[in-house]
C-alpha positions as CSV (number, residue, x, y, z in Angstrom):
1,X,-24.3,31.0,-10.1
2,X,-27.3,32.3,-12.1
3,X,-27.7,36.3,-11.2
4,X,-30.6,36.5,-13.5
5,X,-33.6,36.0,-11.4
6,X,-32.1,38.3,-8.9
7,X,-33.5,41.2,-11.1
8,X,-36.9,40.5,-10.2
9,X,-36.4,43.6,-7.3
10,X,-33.8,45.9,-5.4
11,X,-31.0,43.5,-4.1
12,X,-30.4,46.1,-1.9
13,X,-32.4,46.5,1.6
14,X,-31.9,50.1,3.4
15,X,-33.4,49.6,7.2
16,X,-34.2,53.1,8.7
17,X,-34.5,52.6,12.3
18,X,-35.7,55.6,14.6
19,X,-35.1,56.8,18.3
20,X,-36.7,57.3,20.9
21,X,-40.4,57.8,21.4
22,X,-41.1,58.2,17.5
23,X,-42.2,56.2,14.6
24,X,-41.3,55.3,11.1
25,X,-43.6,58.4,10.1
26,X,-40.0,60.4,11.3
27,X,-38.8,58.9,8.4
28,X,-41.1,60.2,6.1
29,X,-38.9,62.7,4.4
30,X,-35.7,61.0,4.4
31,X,-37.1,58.1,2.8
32,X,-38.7,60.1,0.0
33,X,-35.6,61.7,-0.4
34,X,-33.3,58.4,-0.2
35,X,-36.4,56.9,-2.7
36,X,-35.3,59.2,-5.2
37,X,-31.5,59.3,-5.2
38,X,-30.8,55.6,-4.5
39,X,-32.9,54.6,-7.0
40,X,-34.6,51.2,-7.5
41,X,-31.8,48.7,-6.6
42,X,-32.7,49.9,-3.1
43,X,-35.6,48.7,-1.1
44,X,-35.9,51.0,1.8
45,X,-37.8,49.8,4.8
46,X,-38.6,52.6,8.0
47,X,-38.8,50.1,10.7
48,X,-42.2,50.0,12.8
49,X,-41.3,47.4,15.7
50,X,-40.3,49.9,18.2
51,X,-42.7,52.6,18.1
52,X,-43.3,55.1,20.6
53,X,-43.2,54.0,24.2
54,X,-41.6,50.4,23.3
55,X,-38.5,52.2,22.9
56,X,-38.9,52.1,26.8
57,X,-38.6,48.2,26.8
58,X,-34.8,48.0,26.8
59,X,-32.4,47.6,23.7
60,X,-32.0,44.0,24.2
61,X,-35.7,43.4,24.2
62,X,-36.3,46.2,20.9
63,X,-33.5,45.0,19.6
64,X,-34.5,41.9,18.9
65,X,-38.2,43.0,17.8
66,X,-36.1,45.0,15.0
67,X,-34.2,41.6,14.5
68,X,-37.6,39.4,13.9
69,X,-38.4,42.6,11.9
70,X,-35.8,42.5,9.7
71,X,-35.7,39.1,9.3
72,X,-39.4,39.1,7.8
73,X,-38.6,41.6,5.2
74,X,-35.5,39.6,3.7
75,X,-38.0,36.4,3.5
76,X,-40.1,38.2,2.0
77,X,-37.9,39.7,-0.6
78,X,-35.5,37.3,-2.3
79,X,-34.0,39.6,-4.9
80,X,-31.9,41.1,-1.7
81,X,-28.4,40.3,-1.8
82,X,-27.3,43.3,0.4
83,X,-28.0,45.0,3.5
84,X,-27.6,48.7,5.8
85,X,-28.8,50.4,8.5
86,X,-29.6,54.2,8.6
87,X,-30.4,54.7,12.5
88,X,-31.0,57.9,14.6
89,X,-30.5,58.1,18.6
90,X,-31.4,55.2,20.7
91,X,-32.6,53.6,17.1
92,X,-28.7,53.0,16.1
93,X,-28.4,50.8,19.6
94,X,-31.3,48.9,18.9
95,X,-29.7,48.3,15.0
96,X,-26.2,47.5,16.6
97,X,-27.7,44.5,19.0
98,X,-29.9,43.6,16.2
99,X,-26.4,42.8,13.3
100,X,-25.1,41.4,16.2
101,X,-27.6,39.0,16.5
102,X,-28.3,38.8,12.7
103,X,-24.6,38.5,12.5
104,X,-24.3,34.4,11.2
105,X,-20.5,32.8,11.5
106,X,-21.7,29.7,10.1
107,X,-21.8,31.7,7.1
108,X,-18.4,31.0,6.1
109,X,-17.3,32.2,2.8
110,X,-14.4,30.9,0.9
111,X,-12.2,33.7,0.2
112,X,-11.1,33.4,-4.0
113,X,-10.9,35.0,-6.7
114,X,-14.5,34.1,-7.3
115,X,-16.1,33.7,-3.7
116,X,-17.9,30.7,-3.0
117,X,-20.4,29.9,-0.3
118,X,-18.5,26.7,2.0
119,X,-22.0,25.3,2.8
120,X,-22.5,24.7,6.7
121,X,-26.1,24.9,6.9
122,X,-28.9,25.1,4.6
123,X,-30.5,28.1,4.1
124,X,-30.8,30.7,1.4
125,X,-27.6,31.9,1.5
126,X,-25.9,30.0,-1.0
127,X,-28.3,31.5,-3.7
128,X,-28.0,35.0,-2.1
129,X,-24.3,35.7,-1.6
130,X,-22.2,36.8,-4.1
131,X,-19.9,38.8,-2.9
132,X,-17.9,36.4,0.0
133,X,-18.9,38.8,2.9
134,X,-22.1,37.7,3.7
135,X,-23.2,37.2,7.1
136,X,-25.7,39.3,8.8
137,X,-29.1,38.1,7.8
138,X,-27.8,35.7,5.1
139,X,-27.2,39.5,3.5
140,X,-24.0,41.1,2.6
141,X,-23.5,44.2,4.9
142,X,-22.8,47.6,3.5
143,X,-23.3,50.6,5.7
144,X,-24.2,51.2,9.4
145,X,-24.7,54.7,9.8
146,X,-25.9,56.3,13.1
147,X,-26.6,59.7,13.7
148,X,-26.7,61.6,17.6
149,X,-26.1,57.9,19.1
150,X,-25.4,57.6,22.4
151,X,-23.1,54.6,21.9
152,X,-20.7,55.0,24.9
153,X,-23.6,56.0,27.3
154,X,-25.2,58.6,28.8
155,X,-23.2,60.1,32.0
156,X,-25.8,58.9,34.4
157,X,-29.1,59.7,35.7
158,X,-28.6,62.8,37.6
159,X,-28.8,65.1,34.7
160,X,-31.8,67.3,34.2
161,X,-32.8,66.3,31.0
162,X,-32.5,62.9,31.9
163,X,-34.6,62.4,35.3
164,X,-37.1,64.6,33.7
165,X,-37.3,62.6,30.7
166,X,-37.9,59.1,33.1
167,X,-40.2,60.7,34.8
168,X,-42.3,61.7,32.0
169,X,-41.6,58.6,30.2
170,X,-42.8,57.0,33.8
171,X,-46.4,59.0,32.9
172,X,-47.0,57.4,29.8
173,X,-45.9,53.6,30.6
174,X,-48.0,53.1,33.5
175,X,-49.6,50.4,32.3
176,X,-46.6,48.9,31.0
177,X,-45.0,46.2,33.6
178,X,-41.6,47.9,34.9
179,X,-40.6,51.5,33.8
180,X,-38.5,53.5,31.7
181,X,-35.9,53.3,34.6
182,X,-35.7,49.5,34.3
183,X,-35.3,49.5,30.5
184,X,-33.6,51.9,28.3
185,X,-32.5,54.6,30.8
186,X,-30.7,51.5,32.9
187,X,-28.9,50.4,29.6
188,X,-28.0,53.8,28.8
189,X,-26.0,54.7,32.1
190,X,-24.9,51.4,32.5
191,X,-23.1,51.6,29.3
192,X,-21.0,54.7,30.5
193,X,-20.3,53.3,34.1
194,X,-18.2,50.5,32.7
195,X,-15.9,52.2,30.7
């Protein structure tokens, strides 16, 4: 395979995905700092999908905006060969259903000394994996890092801070069909009832 035209821009796609009522403006220092030490293999993308009170829509539903999100950024960019996610809070469950839905097992690759792409569909992917681990996004995965994320649940809704924020978040979705308490919060205490 030729690598040469994959020079023409970073082969490496960074998604920063934020928590809870916030934005990709969060991000605005981390990314100037990541900018600078990553360098320019990395194209580092502060998601914008979910901001502010559609984090109150429910992970499945945010996390597939973020999916149709990321999913627009690789087409856009074909130099990308690679792919991570830098996530804080309720961001890093919205970035764990998203790979799981931009996870592809028809993306078989061939595992050899020099990996080959075993074609099942067409698609990009033949031209963009090198590696043999491709797979999420037609990209291979690197890194998923998640910082303060509440992967296992929360304990339920009876805590302070946790009635207090629905019924504040309650204030600000009015308009919105449902509430907080049918979205996110439901997930969230769902999560640690089952374990």
């Amino acid at each position: 395979m030729d690598t040469s035209k994959s020079k023409q821009g970073p082969d490496h796609l960074l998604v920063l995905v934020h928590g809870i009522m916030a934005s990709p403006k969060d991000w605005t220092y981390g990314e100037a700092v990541l900018k600078r030490r990553l360098g320019d293999n990395f194209f580092i993308y502060a998601s914008s999908s979910n901001i502010y009170t559609k984090t109150f829509d429910g992970i499945d539903i945010a996390g597939r905006r973020l999916t149709d999100e990321v999913l627009d950024v690789v087409k856009k960019m074909s130099s990308l060969r690679k792919i991570s996610f830098l996530a804080h809070s309720l961001g890093g469950l919205f970035a764990r259903y998203a790979i799981a839905t931009l996870y592809s097992p028809e993306t078989k690759v061939a595992r050899q000394s020099s990996p080959q792409i075993v074609p099942i569909s067409s698609g990009s992917a033949e031209s963009r994996c090198t590696s043999g681990l491709c797979g999420v996004a037609e990209l291979e995965p690197i890194n998923f890092i998640t910082l303060a994320t509440p992967h296992l649940g929360v304990r339920g809704r009876n805590q302070v801070g946790i009635k207090s924020y629905g019924r504040l978040a309650n204030i600000f979705i009015k308009e919105r069909k449902g509430s907080y308490e049918g979205g996110t919060l439901t997930s969230l205490s769902m999560a640690i009832s089952t374990l």
